[in-house]
C-alpha positions as CSV (number, residue, x, y, z in Angstrom):
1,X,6.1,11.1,-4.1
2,X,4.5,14.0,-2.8
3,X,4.6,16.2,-6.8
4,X,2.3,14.2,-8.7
5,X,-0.5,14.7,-6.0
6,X,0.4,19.0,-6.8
7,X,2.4,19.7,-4.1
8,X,6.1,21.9,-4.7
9,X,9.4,20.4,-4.1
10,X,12.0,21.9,-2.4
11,X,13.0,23.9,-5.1
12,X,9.9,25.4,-6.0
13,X,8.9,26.1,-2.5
14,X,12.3,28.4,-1.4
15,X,11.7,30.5,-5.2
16,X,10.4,33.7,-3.8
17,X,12.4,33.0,-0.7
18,X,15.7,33.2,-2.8
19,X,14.1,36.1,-4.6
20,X,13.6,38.1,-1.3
21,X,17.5,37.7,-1.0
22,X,18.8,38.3,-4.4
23,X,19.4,34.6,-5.4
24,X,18.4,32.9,-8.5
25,X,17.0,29.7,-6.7
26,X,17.7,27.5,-10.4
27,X,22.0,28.6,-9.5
28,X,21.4,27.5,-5.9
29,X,22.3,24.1,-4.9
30,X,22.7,24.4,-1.6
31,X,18.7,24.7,-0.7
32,X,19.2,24.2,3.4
33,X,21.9,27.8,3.1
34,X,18.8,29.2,1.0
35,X,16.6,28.9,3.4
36,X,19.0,29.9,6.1
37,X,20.0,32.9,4.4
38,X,16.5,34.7,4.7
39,X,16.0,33.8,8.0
40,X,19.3,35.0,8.7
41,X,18.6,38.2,7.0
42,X,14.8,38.8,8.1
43,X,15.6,37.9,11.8
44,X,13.1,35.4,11.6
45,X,11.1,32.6,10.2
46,X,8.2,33.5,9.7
47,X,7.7,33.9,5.7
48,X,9.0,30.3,5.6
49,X,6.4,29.1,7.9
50,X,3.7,30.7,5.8
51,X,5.0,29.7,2.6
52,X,4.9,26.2,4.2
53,X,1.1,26.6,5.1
54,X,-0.2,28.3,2.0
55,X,2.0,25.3,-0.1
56,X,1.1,22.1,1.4
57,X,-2.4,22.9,2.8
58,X,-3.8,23.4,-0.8
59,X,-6.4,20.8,-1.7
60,X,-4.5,17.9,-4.1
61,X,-5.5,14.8,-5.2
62,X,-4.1,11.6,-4.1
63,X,-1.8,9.8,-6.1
64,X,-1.7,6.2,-6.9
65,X,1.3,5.3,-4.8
66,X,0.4,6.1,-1.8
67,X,-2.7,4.2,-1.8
68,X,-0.7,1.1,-2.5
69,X,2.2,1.3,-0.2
70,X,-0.9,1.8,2.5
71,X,-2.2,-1.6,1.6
72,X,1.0,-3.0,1.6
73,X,1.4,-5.0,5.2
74,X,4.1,-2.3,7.3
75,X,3.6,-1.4,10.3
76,X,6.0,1.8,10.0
77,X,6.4,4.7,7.2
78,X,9.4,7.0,7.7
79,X,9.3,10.2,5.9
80,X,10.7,13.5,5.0
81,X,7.6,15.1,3.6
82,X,5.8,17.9,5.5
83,X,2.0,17.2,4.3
84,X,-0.1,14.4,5.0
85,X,-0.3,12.3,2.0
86,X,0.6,9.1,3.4
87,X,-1.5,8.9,6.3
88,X,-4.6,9.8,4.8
89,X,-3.9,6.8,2.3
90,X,-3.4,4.7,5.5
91,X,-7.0,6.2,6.2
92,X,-8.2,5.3,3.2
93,X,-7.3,1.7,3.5
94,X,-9.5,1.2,6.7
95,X,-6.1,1.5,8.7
96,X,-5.5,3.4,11.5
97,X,-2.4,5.6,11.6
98,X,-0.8,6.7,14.6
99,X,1.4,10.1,13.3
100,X,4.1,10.8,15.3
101,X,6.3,14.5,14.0
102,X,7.8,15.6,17.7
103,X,9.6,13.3,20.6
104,X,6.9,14.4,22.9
105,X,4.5,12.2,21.1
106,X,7.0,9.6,20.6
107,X,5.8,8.1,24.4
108,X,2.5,7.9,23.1
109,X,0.5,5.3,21.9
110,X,-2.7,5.6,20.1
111,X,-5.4,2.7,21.1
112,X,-6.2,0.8,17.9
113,X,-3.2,2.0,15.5
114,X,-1.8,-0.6,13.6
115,X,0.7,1.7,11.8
116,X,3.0,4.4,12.4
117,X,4.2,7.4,10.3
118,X,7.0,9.1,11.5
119,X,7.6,12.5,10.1
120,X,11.7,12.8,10.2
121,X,11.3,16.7,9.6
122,X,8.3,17.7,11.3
123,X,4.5,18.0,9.7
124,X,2.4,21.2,8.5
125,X,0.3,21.6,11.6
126,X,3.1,23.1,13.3
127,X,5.1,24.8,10.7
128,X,7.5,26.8,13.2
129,X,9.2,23.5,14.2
130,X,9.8,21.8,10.4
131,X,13.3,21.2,9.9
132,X,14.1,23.7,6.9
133,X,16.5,25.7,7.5
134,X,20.5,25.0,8.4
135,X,19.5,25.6,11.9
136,X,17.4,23.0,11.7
137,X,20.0,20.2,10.3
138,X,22.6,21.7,13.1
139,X,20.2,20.9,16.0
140,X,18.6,18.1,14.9
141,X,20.4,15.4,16.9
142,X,19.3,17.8,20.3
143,X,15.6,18.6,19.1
144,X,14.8,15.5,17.6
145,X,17.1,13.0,19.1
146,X,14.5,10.2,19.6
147,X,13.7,9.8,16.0
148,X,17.7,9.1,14.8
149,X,17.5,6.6,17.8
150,X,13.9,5.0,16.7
151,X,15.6,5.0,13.0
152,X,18.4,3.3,13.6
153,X,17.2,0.3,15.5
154,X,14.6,0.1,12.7
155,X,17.4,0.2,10.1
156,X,19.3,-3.1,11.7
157,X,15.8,-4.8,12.5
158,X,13.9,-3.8,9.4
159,X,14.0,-3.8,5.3
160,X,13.7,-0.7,4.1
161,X,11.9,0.8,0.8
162,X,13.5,3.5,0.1
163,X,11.0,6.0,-2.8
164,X,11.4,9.5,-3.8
165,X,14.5,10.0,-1.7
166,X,17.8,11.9,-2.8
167,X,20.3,10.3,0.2
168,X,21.2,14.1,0.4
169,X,20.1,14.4,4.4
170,X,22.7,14.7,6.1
171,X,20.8,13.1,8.9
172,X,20.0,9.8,7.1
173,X,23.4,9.5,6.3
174,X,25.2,10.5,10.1
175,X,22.6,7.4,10.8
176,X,23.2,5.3,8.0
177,X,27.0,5.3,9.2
178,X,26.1,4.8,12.3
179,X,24.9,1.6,11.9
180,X,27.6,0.6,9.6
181,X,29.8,1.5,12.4
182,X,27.9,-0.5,14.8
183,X,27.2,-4.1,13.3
184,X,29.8,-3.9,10.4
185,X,28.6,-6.3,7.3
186,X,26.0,-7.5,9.1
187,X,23.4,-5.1,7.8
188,X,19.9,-6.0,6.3
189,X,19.8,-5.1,3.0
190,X,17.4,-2.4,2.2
191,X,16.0,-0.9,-1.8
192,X,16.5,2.1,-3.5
193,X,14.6,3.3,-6.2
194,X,16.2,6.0,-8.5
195,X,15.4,7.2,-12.4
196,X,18.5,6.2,-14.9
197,X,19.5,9.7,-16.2
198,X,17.9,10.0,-19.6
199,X,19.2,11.0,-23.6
200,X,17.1,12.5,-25.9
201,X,17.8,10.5,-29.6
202,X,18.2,14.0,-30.9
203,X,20.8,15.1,-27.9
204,X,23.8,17.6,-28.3
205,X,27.1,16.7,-27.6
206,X,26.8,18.7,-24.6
207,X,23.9,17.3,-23.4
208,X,25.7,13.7,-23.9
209,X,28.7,14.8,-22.0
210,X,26.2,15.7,-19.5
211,X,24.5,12.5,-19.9
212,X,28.1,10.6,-19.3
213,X,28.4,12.8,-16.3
214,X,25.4,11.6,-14.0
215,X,25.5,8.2,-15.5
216,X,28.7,7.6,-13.9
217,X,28.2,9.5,-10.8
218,X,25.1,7.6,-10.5
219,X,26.8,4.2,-10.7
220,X,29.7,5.4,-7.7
221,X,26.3,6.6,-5.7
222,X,25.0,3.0,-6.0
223,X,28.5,0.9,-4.9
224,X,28.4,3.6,-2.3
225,X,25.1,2.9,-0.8
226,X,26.0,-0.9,-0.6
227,X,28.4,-0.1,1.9
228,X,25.2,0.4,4.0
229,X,23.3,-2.5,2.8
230,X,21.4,-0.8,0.1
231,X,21.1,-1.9,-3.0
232,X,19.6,0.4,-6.0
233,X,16.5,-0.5,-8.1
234,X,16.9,1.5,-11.8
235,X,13.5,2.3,-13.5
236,X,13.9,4.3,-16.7
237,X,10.6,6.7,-15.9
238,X,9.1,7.4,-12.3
239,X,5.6,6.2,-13.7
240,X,7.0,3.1,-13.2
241,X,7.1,3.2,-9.5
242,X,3.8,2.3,-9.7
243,X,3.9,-1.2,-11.3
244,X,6.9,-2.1,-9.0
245,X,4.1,-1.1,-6.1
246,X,1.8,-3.1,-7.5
247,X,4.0,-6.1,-7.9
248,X,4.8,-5.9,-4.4
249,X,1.1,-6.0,-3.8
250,X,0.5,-8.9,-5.5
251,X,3.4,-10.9,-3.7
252,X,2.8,-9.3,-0.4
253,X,-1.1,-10.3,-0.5
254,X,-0.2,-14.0,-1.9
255,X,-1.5,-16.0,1.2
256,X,-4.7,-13.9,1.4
257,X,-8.0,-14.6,0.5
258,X,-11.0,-12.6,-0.4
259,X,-14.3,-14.5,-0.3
260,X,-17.3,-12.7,-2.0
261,X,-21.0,-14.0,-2.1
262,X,-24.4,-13.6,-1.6
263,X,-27.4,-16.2,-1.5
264,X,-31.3,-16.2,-0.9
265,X,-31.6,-19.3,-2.6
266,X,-29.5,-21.9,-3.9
267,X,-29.9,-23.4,-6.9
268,X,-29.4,-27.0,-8.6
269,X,-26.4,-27.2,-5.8
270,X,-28.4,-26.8,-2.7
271,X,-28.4,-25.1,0.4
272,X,-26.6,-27.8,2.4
273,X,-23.7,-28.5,0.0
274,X,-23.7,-24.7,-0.9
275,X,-23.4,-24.2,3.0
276,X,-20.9,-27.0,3.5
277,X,-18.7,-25.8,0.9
278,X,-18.3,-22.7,2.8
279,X,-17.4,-24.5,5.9
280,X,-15.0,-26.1,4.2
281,X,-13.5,-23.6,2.2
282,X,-12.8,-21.1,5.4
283,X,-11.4,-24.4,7.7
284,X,-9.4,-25.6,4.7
285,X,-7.9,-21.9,3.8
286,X,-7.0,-21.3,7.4
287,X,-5.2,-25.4,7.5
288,X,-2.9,-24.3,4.2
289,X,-1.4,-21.2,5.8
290,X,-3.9,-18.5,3.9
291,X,-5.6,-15.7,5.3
292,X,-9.4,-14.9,4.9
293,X,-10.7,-11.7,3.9
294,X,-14.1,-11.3,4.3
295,X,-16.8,-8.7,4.3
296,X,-20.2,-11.1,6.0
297,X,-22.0,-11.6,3.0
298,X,-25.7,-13.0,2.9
299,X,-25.8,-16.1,3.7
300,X,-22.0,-17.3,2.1
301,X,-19.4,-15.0,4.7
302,X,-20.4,-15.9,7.6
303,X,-20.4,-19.8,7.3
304,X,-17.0,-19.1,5.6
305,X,-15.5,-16.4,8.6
306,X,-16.8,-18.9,11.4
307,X,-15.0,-21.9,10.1
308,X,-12.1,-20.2,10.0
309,X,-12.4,-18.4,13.1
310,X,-12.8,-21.5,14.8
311,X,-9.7,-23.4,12.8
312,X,-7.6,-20.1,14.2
313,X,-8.7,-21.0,17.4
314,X,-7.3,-24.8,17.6
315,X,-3.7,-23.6,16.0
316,X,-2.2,-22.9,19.6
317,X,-0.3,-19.1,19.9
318,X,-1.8,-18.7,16.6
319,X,-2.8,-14.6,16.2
320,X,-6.8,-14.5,15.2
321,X,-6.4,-10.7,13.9
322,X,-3.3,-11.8,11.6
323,X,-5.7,-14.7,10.3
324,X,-8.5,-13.3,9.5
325,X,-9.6,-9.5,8.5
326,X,-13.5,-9.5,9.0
327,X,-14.8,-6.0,7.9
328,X,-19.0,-5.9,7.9
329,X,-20.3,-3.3,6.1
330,X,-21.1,0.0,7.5
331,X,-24.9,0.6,8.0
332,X,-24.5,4.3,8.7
333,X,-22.9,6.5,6.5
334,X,-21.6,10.3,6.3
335,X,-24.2,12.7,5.8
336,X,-22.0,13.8,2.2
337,X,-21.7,10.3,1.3
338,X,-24.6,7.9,-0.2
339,X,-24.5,4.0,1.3
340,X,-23.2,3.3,-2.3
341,X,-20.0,5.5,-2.5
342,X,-19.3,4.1,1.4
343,X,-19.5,0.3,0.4
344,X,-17.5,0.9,-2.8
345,X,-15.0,2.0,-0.7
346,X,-14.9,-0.8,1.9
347,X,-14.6,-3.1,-1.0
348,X,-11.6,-1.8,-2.6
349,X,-10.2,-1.9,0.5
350,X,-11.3,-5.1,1.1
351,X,-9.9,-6.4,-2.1
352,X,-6.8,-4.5,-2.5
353,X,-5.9,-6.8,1.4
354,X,-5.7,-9.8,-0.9
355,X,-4.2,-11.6,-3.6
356,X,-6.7,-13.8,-4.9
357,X,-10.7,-13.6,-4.6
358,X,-13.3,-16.4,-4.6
359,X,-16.7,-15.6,-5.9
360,X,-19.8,-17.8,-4.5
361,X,-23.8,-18.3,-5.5
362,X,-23.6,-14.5,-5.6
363,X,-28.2,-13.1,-5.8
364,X,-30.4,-11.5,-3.8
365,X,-33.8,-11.0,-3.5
366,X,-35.1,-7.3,-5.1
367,X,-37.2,-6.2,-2.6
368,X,-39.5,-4.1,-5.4
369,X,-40.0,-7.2,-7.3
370,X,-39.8,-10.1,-4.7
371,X,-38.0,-11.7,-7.6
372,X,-34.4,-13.1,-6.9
373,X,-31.6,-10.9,-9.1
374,X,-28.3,-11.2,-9.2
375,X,-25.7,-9.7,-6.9
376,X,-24.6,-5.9,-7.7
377,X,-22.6,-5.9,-4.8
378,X,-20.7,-9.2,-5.9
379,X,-20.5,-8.2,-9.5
380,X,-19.0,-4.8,-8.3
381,X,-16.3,-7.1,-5.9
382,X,-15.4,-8.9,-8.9
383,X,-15.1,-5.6,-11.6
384,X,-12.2,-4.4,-8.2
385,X,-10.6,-7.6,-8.0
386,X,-10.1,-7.4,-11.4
387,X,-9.4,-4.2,-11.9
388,X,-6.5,-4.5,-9.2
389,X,-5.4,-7.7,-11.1
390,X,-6.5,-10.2,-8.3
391,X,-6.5,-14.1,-9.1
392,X,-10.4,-14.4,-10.1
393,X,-11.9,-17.5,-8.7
394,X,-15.4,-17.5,-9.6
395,X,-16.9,-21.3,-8.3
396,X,-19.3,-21.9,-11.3
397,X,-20.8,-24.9,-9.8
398,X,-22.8,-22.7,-6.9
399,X,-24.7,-21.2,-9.8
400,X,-26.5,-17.7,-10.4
401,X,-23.6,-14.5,-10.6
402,X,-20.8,-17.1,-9.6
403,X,-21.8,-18.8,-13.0
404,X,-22.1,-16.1,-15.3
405,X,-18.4,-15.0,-13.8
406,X,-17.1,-18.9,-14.1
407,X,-17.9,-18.3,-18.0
408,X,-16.3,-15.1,-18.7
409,X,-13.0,-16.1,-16.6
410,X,-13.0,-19.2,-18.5
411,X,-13.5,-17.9,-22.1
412,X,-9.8,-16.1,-21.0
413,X,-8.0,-19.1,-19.3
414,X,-4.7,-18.6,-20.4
415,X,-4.6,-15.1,-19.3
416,X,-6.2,-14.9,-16.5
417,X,-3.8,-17.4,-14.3
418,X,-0.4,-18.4,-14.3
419,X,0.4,-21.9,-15.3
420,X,-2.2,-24.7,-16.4
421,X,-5.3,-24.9,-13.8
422,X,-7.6,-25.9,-16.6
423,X,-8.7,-28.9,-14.6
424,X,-9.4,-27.2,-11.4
425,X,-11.4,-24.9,-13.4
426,X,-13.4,-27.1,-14.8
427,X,-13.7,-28.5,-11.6
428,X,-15.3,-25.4,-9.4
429,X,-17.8,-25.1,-12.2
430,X,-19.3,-28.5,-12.6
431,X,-21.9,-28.6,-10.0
432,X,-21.7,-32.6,-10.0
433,X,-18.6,-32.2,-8.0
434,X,-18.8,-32.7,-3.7
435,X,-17.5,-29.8,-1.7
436,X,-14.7,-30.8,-0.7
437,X,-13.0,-31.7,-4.5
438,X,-13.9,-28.0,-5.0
439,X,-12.2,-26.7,-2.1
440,X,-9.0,-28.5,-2.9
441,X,-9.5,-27.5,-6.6
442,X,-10.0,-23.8,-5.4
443,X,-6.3,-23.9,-3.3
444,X,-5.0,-25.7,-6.0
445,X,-5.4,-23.0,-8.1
446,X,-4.3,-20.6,-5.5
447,X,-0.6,-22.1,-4.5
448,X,-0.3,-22.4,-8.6
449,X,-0.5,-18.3,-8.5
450,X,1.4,-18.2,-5.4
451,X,4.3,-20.1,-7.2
């Protein structure tokens, strides 16, 4: 997970390590005795903690992956990785991580976090206390006893994703049998995902021995892992990691609802139906079990957000902040950062929280001009939702940008949803039709992508 974005593996990192020793780290298998043997020979640790500093504090890029398991909606992230990768992703996605790599912080809570990343071997701001070395692995149920306790109540009350994982830790699999051991056949089932070993066409017979080999020690890997509950997921490349996130994106995010509009005027429709459908459309989202997503748009979000605050509010026990993600733009912005590259960024995040976005009236009036223009800001919503394959619902019949989009979604029907929804197209874009048939035609289209 962590190699794409230009960090080392394991491998890599204990090279000049195994040099320093007279080993030839590509003959080592044993990486943990690696590691061990230099410190047992130098008397300490301390070239492997600077090797650990210079190596994952170099400046990378983010990959792909990480962005989407952040939007995915977990509210824990176990991992073996030293460097920070995941939580700034977390960041990213206008969540707030609480990072937990020692037990000490383990009776902590941070105010306002609404995820946790827990660092199994310890995290590159303290270096001296990573689990590396043999040591390390010998002690770890003494030093970091909390976390195999924390893991294994989450394995029996969680499903787990399991990505760019080996099952070679010994301490995943002490607690892996442990809960085996505890509730016998009753375990959740949890996912692998590992790469099929692959054959060149113009392989040697070696190499297909080879081939044969891993093949079948792969498949006694996978009936052995079922014994815990976890079953393996086969891709052929890891590039395809990423589609299998973004499917689980897209089925995650099914009951949630992006709403995107502007309006300083309102066209053939009219303010009060214009306004009405927006009452209608956040009361009747809320009444079919969707979420809103919403950003307070001019004149459109917040006669959307406050109908379906106030539907939240009559469901009895029902959790507002589970309901309904409100995110207003930022007025202020970083000193590095223009207004622009801030609100870009607030509305992938936006976006990337839901499965489906609805696009409404959508101008604004230029202030150099006095003239009213269409919506950049809504035409950039809809450029993300689409680019993030999001169910595009522009509603035609509100006019202005929401037309314009109406008309190219519906010159690629059959593409751009699953199943027929030719009717409730038409519908949202004929401006004849009362609010409320365009509201029902809007979820209709919705639960059709859902299905």
């Amino acid at each position: 997970m962590s190699a794409p974005a230009g960090y080392v593996d394991w491998r890599t990192l204990l090279r000049d390590v195994a040099s320093d020793i007279g080993l030839n780290i590509d003959q080592e298998v044993d990486l943990l005795s690696v590691a061990q043997f230099h410190e047992n020979q130098a008397g300490n640790r301390g070239k492997l903690n600077q090797i650990l500093i210079d190596e994952f504090t170099k400046d990378v890029h983010a990959t792909p992956n990480h962005d989407l398991i952040a939007r995915l909606p977990i509210d824990s992230v176990w991992t073996t990785n030293y460097d920070t990768l995941i939580e700034d992703a977390f960041k990213r996605a206008g969540r707030r991580p609480q990072v937990i790599h020692n037990q000490v912080q383990m009776s902590n809570r941070l105010r306002g976090s609404d995820v946790t990343v827990l660092k199994m071997h310890g995290d590159i701001s303290r270096p001296d206390e990573a689990v590396l070395t043999r040591d390390d692995y010998e002690t770890y149920s003494k030093q970091r006893q909390l976390f195999t306790e924390r893991l294994e109540g989450e394995l029996v009350s969680k499903t787990f994703l399991f990505l760019g994982f080996s099952f070679t830790d010994p301490n995943i699999e002490y607690v892996l049998s442990r809960v085996r051991v505890l509730i016998g056949q009753n375990v959740r089932n949890h996912f692998y995902v590992t790469k099929r070993p692959s054959l060149s066409a113009s392989a040697s017979p070696e190499e297909k021995a080879e081939h044969e080999y891993l093949t079948r020690r792969l498949e006694l890997r996978m009936h052995d892992l079922k014994r815990y509950g976890i079953q393996t997921v086969l891709v052929d490349e890891y590039a395809e990691i990423t589609d299998l996130l973004e499917s689980l994106n897209r089925m995650a995010h099914a009951s949630d609802v992006f709403v995107s509009g502007s309006a300083h005027e309102f066209g053939a429709y009219g303010r009060e139906p214009t306004e009405e459908l927006c009452r209608t459309l956040g009361r009747e989202l809320i009444g079919a079990g969707l979420n809103l997503v919403n950003g307070f748009g001019l004149g459109i979000g917040g006669h959307v957000s406050m109908s379906a605050l106030e539907s939240v509010y009559l469901i009895e026990g029902e959790q507002i902040e589970r309901r309904v993600l409100l995110r207003p733009f930022p007025q202020e912005v970083p000193e590095t950062l223009t207004r622009a590259q801030v609100w870009t960024r607030y509305r992938q995040d936006m976006i990337g929280q839901a499965g489906h976005a609805v696009f409404i009236c959508g101008n604004k009036l230029d202030s150099s001009t006095g003239a009213v223009v269409p919506a950049n800001g809504v035409r950039e919503e809809f450029e993300i939702a689409k680019a993030l394959g999001k169910t595009l619902i522009p509603i035609g019949a509100t006019g202005f940008l929401a037309k314009d989009l109406w008309d190219e979604v519906s010159a690629n029907l059959d593409t751009a949803f699953s199943g027929d929804v030719a009717t409730e197209f038409a519908t949202i874009g004929d401006e004849s039709k009362p609010p409320e048939e365009i509201v029902r035609a809007v979820l209709s289209i919705i639960n059709k992508q859902r299905r």
